[in-house]
C-alpha positions in Angstrom: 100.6 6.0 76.6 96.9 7.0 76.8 94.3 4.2 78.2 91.2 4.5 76.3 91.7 1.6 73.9 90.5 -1.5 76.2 91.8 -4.6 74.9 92.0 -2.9 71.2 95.7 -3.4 71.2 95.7 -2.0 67.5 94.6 1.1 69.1 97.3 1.0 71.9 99.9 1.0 68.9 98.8 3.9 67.1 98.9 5.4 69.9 102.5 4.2 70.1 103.0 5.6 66.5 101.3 9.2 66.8 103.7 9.5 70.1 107.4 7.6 68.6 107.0 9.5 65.0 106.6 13.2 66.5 109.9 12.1 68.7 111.6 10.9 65.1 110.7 13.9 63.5 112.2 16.0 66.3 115.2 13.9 66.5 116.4 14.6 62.8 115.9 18.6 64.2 118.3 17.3 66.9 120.8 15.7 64.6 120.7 18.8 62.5 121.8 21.1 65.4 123.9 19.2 67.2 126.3 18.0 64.4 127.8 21.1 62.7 128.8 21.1 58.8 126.8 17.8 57.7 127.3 17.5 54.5 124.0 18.5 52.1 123.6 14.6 51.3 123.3 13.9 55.1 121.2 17.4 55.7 118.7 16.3 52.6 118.3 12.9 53.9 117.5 14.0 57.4 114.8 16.3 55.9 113.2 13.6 53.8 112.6 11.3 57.6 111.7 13.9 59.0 109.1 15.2 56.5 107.7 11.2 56.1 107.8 11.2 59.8 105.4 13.6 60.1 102.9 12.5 57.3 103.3 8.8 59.0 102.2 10.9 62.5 99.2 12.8 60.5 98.4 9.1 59.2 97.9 7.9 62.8 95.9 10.2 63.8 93.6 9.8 61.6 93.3 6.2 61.8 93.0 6.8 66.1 89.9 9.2 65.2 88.1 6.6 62.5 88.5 3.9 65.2 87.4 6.3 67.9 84.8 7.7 66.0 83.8 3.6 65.1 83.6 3.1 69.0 85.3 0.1 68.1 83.2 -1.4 65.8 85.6 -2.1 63.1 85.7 -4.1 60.1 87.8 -7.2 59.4 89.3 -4.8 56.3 90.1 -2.0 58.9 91.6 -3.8 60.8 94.0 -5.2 58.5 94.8 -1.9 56.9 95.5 -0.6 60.8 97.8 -3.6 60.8 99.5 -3.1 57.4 99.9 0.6 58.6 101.7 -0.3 61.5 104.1 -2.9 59.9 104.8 0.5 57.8 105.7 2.6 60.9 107.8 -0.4 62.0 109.5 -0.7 58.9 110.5 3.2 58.7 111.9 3.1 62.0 113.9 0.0 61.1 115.0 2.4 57.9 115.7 5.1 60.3 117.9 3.1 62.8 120.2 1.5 59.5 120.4 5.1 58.4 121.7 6.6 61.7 124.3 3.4 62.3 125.9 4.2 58.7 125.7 8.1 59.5 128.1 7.6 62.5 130.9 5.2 60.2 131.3 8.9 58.5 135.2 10.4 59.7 133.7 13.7 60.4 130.6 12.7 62.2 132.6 9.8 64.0 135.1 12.5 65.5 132.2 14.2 67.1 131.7 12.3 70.0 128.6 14.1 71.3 127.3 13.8 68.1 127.5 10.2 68.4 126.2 10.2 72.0 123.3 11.8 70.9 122.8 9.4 67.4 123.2 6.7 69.9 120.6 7.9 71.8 118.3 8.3 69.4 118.6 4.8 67.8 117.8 3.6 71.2 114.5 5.2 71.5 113.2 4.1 67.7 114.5 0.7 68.6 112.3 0.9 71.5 109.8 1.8 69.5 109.9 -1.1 67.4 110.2 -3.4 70.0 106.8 -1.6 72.0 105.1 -1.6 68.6 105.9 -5.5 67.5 104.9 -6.8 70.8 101.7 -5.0 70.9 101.2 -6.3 67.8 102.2 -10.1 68.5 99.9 -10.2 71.7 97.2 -9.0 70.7 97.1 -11.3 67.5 
């Protein structure tokens, strides 16, 4: 986590963001490779997180440069949209971990137990995501 956000906790959260939905966007790569003959549904769906991922990562970014750029000085509006923006990111990871736990019920992909190690994994870190992001949030409201 970078430090130049002072007590601009909405900054410290897109930080969060930028950072947690690259790692997403990687992890359906990981998914891909590491679990041979997923079915096209599964393959397909994976693409479509991973392509949002990225376009939510692009999004923070640009809202770290506006704020940067702002040197802080922010509207109430901005603010909320950063907020709204986050619940987003929040919400997609929340997607992304229901969509893992019902990948893993599937015979083929429950018989692969590396494959589930590794799924496992992966919910983990979004979950840690959302937990990092909503308490950012939450304390600094």
């Amino acid at each position: 986590m970078q430090f130049y956000y002072g007590d601009q906790n909405y900054l410290r959260v897109l930080d969060e963001v930028e950072f947690w939905k690259r790692q997403e966007s990687e992890h359906t790569v990981v998914i891909r490779e590491v679990i041979e003959d997923l079915d096209n549904t599964v393959v397909n769906q994976l693409q479509a997180f991973q392509d949002e991922f990225t376009q939510t990562e692009q999004k923070a970014v640009q809202l770290i440069e506006t704020v940067i750029r702002s040197k802080g000085q922010i509207n109430h509006m901005m603010t909320q949209h950063i907020m709204d923006f986050i619940q987003y990111a929040i919400q997609e990871s929340e997607l992304f971990v229901q969509y893992l736990t019902e990948l893993k019920t599937l015979d083929y992909i429950a018989e692969n137990t590396v494959g589930v190690t590794v799924i496992n994994h992966i919910i983990r870190e979004s979950e840690y995501f959302i937990g990092i992001a909503q308490t950012i949030i939450y304390n600094g409201k």
